[in-house]
N, C-alpha and C positions, 0 to 999 in steps of 0.2 A: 349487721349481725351482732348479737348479745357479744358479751366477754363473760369470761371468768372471773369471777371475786378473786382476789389473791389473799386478803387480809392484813394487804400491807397498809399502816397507817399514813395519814397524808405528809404530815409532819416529819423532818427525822429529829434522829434523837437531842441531837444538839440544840435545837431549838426551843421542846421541850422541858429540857434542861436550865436551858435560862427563863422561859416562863415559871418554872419549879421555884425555882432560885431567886426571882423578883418576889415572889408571893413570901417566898420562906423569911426574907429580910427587906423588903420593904410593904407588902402587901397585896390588898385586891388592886386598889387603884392604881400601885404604881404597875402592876404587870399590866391593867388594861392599857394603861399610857403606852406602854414598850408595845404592845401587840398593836396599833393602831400603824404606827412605820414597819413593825418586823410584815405584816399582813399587805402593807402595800406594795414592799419589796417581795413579797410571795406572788400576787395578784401578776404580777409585771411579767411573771417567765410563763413562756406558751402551753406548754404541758401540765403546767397549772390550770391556767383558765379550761385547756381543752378535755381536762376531768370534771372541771365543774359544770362545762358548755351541757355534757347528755342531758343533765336534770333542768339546767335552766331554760336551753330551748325550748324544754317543752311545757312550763311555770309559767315563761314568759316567750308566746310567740312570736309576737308584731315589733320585737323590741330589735333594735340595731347595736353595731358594734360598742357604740360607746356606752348607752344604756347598757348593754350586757359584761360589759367591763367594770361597771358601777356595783351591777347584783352581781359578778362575780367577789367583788370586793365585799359587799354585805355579807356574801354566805362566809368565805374565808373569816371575816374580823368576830362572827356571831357566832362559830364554832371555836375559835381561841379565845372568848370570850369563854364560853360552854368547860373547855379545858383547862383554865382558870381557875375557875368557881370547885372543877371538882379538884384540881390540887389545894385551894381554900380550904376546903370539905376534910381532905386528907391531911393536911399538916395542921390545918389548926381548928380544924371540927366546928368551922364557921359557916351554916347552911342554913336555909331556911326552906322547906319541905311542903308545902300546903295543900291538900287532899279537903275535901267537901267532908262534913259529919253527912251526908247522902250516901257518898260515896266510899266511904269507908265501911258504913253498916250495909251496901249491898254488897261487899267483897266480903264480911263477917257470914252474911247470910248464905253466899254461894258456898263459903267457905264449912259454914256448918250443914251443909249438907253428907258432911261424910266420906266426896269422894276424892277431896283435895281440889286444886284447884289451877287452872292453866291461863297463865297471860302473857299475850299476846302483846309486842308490840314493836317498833321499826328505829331505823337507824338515825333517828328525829330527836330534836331536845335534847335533855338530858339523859340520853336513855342509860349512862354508865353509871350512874348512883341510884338507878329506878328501883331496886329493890331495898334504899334508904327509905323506901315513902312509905311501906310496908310493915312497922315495927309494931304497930295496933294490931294484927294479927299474929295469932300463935301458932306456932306451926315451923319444921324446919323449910326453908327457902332454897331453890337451887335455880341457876342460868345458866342455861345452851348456850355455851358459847365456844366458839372455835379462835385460837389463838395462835398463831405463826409467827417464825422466827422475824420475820417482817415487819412487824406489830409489835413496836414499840412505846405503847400506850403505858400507864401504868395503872392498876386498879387501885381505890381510895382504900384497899386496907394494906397497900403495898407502899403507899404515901404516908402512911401513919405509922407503919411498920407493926400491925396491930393484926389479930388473927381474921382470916375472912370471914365475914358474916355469914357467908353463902357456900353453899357446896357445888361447886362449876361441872356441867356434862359436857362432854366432846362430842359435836355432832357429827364429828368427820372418821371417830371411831366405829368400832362392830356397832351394823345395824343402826349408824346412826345415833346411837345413844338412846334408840325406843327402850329397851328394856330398861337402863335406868330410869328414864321420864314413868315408867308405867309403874317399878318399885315407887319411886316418890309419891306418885296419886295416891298408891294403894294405900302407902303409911299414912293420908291427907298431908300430905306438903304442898306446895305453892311451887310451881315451876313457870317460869318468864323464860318466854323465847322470842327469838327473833321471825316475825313473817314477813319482812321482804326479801331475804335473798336466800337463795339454796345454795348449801354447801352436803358436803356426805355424800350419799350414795346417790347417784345419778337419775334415780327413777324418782326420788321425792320430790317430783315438782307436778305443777298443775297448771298451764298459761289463761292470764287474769289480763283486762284492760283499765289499762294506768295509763293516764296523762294520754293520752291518744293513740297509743301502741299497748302493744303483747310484749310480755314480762314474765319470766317461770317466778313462781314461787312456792314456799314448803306447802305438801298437804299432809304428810306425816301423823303434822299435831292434832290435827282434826278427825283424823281416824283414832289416834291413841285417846284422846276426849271421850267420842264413843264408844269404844271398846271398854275404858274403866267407868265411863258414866260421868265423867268432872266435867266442870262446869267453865266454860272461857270466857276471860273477859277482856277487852281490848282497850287499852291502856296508855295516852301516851302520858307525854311529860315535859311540857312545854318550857322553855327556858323565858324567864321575864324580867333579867336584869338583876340580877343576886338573888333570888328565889327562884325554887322551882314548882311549878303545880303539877298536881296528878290528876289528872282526868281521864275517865270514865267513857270511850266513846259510843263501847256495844258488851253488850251483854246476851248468850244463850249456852243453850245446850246444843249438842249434835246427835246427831241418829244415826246409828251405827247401821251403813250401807254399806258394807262390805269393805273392800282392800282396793277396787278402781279407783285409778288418781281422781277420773269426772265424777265421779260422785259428791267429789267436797269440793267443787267448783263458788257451791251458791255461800260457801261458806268462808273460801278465800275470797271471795269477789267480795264477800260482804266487809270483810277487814279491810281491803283495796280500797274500798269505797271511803273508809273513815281515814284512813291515810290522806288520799287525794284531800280531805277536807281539813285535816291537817295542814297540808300544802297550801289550800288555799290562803286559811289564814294566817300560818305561820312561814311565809313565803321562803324566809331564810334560815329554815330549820331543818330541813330534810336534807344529810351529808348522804348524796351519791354519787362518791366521784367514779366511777365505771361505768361504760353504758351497758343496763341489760338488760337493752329494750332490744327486738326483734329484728325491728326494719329502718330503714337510715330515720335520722331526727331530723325534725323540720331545718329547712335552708334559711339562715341568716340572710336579714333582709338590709 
């Protein structure tokens, strides 16, 4: 059976803290040096691995305990890696952002169509600087995002002590935070949300096949899309070793079929589908440490 997101971060804060603090006074390289022992004394505690087990069982089926001890160690070091780069980003404005000249004038062109503009995109890459990759566009910028006392992360204008770029909506508030997302369209702003997990109201979900099992995810955004007419585009942000890219995985409009969750089935399924492709190639990129898959995960072979 799924679980509930909590929003708590993987890390606590002490940890954090001295990955902060290597970067602050010795740099990139020496915090990556530190997180390579701090991540393997992480890897080692059971409740560790057995967050990271739901996503990789189902990544990696055929693989045994020691191989899975191995990608559990990949995904742990390549997300403290990831965490790194954005306290780099935040204390000393050292990033590098790379988006396609394609890719940037089809997110102008959705963008000039007047109705604003909605992207989508999951708990993969770098998704906490994602709206760094966006500054070619004009327009105010705002991210769904749901934050708990548990959640100990810090955001890059929180690192820099510098004002936030972005205007944050609470998903877990009234309604979701629909009315806000729909004022932003109206004004054409640019709103990035998250489609892999539901948080808020209980009914915003829709179940989607991911990795071999059933999975709820928002369908909110996709009714709020047709309802204003804005245009989504799916988005992720691969991490590549001190740069990050932006790519482009889908692009359309929605048709406004009413308020049934199944009606925008073919529309989550379609972002689902560019995720999984995600997964594939970025095998250590996708941070889900909770299972909120349906039915047991495959049995350890």
């Amino acid at each position: 059976m799924s679980q509930k997101w909590t929003g708590k971060s993987l890390g606590n804060g002490f940890l954090q803290f001295l990955l902060r603090s290597a970067v602050k006074y010795g740099g990139r390289h020496v915090a990556y040096f530190i997180s390579y022992f701090v991540v393997a004394i992480y890897t080692i505690i059971p409740s560790i691995r057995k967050k990271a087990s739901f996503y990789l069982k189902r990544r990696f089926k055929s693989h045994g305990a020691v191989k899975m001890f191995f990608h559990t160690y990949k995904l742990n070091l390549t997300l403290a890696k990831i965490l790194i780069d954005r306290a780099v980003f935040g204390i000393k404005g050292d990033i590098t952002i790379i988006s396609s000249k394609q890719d940037q004038q089809l997110c102008r062109d959705l963008l000039a169509k007047g109705k604003g503009l909605v992207i989508i995109t999951a708990h993969c890459g770098c998704w906490q600087i994602a709206m760094s990759a966006f500054d070619f566009m004009e327009g105010k910028k705002y991210v769904v995002y749901h934050r708990t006392k548990k959640d100990v992360d810090k955001h890059v204008h929180e690192l820099s002590g510098s004002a936030s770029p972005v205007n944050f909506i609470e998903p877990a508030g009234f309604a979701g935070g629909s009315i806000e997302i729909m004022a932003a369209l109206h004004n054409k702003g640019i709103v990035c949300m998250m489609g892999d997990r539901t948080f808020g109201s209980g009914d915003n979900k829709v179940e989607v096949d991911f990795l071999g099992g059933k999975i709820d995810v928002p369908y909110s955004v996709y009714r709020i899309a047709a309802a204003v007419g804005a245009p989504v585009a799916v988005i992720f942000f691969p991490y590549r070793g001190g740069y990050v890219d932006s790519v482009i995985t889908d692009a359309f409009f929605v048709e406004n079929k009413g308020q049934k969750p199944q009606n925008y089935l073919n529309e989550a399924q379609k972002f689902i589908k560019s995720l999984e492709g995600f997964c594939e190639k970025y095998p250590y990129q996708f941070f889900n440490y909770y299972d909120s898959w349906k039915q047991n995960q495959p049995e350890e072979k």
